[in-house]
C-alpha positions in Angstrom: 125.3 88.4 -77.0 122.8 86.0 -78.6 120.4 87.8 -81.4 116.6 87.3 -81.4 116.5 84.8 -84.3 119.7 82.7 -82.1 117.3 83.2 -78.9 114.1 82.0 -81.3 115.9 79.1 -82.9 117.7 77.9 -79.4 113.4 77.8 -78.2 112.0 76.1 -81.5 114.8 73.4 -81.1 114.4 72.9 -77.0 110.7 72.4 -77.8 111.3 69.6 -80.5 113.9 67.9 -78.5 111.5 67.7 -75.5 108.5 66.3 -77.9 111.0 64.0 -79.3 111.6 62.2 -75.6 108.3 62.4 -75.0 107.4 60.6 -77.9 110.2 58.0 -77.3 109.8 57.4 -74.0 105.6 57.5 -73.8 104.8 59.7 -70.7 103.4 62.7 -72.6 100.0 61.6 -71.5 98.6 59.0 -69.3 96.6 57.7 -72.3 99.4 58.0 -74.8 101.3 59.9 -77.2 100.1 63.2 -79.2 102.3 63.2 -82.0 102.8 66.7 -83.6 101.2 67.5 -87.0 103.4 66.0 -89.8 104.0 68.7 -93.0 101.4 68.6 -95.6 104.6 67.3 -97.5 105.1 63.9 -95.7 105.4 61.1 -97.1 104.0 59.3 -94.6 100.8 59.9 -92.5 101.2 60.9 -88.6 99.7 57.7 -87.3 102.0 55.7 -89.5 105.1 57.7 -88.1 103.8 57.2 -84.6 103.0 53.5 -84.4 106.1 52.4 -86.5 108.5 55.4 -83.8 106.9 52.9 -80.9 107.7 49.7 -82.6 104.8 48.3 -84.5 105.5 46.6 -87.5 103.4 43.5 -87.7 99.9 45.3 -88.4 101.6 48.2 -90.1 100.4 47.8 -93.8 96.5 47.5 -92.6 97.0 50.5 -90.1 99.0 52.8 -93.2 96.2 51.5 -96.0 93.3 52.5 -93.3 95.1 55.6 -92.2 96.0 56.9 -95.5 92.2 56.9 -96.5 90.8 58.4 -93.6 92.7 61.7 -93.8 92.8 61.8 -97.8 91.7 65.2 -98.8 92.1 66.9 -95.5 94.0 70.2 -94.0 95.4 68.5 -91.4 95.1 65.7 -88.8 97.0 64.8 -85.4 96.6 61.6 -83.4 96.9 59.9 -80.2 98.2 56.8 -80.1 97.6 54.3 -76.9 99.8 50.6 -77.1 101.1 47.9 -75.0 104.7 49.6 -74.0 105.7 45.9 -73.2 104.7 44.5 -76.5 104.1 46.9 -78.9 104.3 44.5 -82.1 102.4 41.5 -79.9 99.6 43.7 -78.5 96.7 46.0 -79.4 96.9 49.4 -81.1 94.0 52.3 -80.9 94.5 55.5 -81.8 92.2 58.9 -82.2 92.4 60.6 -85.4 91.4 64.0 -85.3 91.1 65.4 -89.1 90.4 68.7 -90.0 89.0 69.6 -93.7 88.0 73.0 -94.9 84.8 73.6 -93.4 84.5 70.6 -90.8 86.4 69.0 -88.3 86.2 64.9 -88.2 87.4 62.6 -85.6 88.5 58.7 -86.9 89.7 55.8 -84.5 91.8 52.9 -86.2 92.5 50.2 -84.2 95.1 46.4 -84.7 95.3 43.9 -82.9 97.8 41.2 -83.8 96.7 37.7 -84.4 97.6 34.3 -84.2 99.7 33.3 -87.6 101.0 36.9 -88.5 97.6 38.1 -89.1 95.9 40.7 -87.8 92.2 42.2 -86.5 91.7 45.5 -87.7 88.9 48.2 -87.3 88.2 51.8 -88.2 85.7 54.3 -87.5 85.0 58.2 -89.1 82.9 60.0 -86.9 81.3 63.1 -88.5 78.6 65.9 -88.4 76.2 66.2 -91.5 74.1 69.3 -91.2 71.1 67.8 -92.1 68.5 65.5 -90.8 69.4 61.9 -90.7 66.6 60.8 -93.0 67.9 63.0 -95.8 71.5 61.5 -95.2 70.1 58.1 -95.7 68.1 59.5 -98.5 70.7 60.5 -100.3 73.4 58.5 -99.3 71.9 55.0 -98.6 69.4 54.1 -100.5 70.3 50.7 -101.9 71.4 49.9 -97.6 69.1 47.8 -94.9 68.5 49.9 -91.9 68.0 48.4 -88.6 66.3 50.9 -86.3 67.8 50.5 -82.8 66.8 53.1 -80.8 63.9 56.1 -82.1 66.8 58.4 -83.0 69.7 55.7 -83.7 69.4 53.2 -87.0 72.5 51.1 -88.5 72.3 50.8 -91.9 74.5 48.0 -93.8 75.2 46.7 -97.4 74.7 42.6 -97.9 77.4 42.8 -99.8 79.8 44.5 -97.7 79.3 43.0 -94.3 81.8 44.0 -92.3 80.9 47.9 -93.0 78.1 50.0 -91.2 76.7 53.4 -91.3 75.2 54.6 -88.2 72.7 57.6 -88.1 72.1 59.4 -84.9 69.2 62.1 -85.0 71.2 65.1 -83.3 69.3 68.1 -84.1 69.7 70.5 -85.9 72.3 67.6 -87.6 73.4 64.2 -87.8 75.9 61.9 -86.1 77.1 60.3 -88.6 79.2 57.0 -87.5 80.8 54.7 -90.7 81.9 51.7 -89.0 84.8 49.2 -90.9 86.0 45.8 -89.4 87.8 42.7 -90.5 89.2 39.8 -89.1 92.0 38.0 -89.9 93.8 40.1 -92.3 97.3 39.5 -93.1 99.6 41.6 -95.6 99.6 40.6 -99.1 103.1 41.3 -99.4 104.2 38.4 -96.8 104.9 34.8 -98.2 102.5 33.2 -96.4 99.4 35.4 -97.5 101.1 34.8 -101.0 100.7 31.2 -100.6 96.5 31.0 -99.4 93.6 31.3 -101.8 93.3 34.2 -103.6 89.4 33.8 -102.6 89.7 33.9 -98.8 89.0 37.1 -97.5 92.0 36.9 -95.4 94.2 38.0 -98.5 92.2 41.5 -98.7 93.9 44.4 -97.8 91.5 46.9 -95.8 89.4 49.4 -98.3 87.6 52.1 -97.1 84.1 52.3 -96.6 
């Protein structure tokens, strides 16, 4: 006769074995895959599990440096992942990140595309909530940024120097919508021969930082 912790061990392990398949075979969604919390111990984060469990490699180092920023300093954070199940290292990548800090919740989306040449297209976006007027979060925040007003309630703000970063503001009272945009083309890992062998001035040899 099979003891409560035997009956309560048998469940916990049925349940990881059918998240498992799921996660191998892709059908635990019609979007994609929710991939269960990692351990606050991991040595990896969960969207770096997932896309190298489906078979991405190509675009991995952008998608781990971008990953591994975004959820820096939170709780916890789970993520699902959408990719080309015929080419997973030869096609796109996007993913929702939802994060979870001590007193807010945060949603991020990383996406890769593969390139031509081993390089790759990579973008991220952290969506939060400030609870405060939008003109105080530039205030504070963006002083030394151009703003480009767009809509009465919705201005893009942006650093000459930096590009291919944005900060979007969008009045949402009593708060803020708070949308911090990152994008770069062409990046290829610094740690492959042939982004060894270009110019250590083209931007191409950058690996992603956070914005």
């Amino acid at each position: 006769m099979k003891t409560a912790a035997t009956q309560r061990s048998a469940r916990l392990l049925s349940i990881a074995t059918t998240v498992a398949a799921w996660a191998i075979a892709g059908t635990a969604l019609a979007q994609g895959v929710l991939v269960p919390q990692a351990p606050a111990a991991a040595p990896q984060d969960t969207l770096t599990r997932a896309a190298t469990s489906v078979g991405i490699k190509r675009c991995l180092p952008a998608i781990t440096r971008l990953a591994t920023l975004t959820v820096q300093g939170s709780r916890g954070h789970d993520v699902l992942l959408d990719w080309d199940r015929k080419r997973p290292d030869d096609g796109p990548m996007f993913s929702l990140v939802g994060i979870q800090y001590p007193n807010a919740g945060v949603a991020a989306s990383i996406t890769a595309i593969p390139g031509d040449g081993g390089s790759c297209t990579v973008s991220a976006e952290r969506i939060s909530v400030a609870p405060f007027t939008c003109q105080s979060v530039a205030e504070q925040e963006l002083k030394d940024y151009q703003m480009t007003r767009l809509l009465p309630i919705y201005a893009v703000y942006s650093d000459p120097k930096e590009p291919t970063s944005s900060v979007s503001l969008i009045d949402s009272p009593p708060g803020c919508l708070v949308i911090r945009r990152y994008v770069e083309y062409g990046w290829r890992d610094p740690a492959t021969p042939a982004a060894a062998s270009a110019p250590a001035a083209a931007p191409a040899g950058q690996a992603p930082k956070r914005r």
